[in-house]
Structures are given as C-alpha cells and as structure tokens.
C-alpha positions in Angstrom: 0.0 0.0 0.0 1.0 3.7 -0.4 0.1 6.8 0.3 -0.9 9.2 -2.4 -2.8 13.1 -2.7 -5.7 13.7 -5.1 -5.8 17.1 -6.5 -7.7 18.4 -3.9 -5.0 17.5 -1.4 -7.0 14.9 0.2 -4.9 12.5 1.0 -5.6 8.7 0.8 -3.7 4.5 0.4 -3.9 2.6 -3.1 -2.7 -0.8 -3.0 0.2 -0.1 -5.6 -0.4 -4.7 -6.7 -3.0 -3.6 -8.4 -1.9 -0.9 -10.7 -2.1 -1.7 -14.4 -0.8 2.0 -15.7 0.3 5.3 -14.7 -0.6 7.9 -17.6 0.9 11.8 -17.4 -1.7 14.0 -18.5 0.0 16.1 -17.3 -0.8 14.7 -13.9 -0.6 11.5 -13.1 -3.3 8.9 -13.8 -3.4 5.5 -12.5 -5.5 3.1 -13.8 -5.7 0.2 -12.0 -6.1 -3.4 -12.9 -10.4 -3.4 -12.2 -10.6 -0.3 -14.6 -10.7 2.3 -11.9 -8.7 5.2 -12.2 -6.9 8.1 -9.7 -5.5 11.4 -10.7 -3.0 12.3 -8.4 -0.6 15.2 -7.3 2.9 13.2 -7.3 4.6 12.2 -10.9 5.0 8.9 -12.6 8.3 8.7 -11.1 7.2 8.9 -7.4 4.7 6.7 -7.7 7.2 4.5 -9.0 9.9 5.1 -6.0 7.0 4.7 -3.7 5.7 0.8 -5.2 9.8 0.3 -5.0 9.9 1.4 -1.6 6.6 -0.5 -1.0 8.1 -3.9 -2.2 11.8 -3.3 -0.9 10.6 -2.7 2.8 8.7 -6.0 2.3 11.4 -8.0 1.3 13.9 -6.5 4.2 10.5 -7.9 6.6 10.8 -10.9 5.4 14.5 -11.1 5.7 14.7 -10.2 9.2 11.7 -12.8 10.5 13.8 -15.9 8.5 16.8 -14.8 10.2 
C-alpha cells in the first residue's frame, strides 16, 4: 500500500499490486487493474519510488523474521 494526494490534497492509500498503468496527463493517472482510475498530485516517477519502496521494505521484513 502507499500513500498518495488527489488534487484536492486529500490524501488517501492505493494498494500499488493492483496498478495496471500510470498515464501523465499532465498529472498522473493511475488506472488500476479493475478499470478504476486516480489522478493524483505526485509524478509517474514517485509513484514509482513509492511501489519500490513498498516492495523493498517488504522483502527486508521478510529477511529479518527468516533470520
């Protein structure tokens, strides 16, 4: 899951599995896998760093409960 801003600043979690596409238009659209779309305040590349983020911290949880 992470955290995103809709253009009227609200604030609000997507899970970032189900994202099919991010469009710039010029904001950033996702569409996600159901057909549902967000526009959103933060560019296609933060939305990126963020689903990285997302899946790094998962596998560094992972890591530290098989150790």
């Amino acid at each position: 899951m992470i955290h995103l801003t809709r253009l009227n600043n609200e604030e609000f979690v997507i899970n970032c599995n189900q994202i099919e596409r991010i469009e710039s238009i010029p904001e950033s659209n996702i569409v996600l896998a159901s057909g549902k779309h967000y526009v959103v305040r933060e560019s296609v590349d933060e939305i990126i760093d963020r689903v990285m983020e997302f899946h790094a911290e998962i596998q560094i949880r992972v890591q530290k409960k098989n150790s």
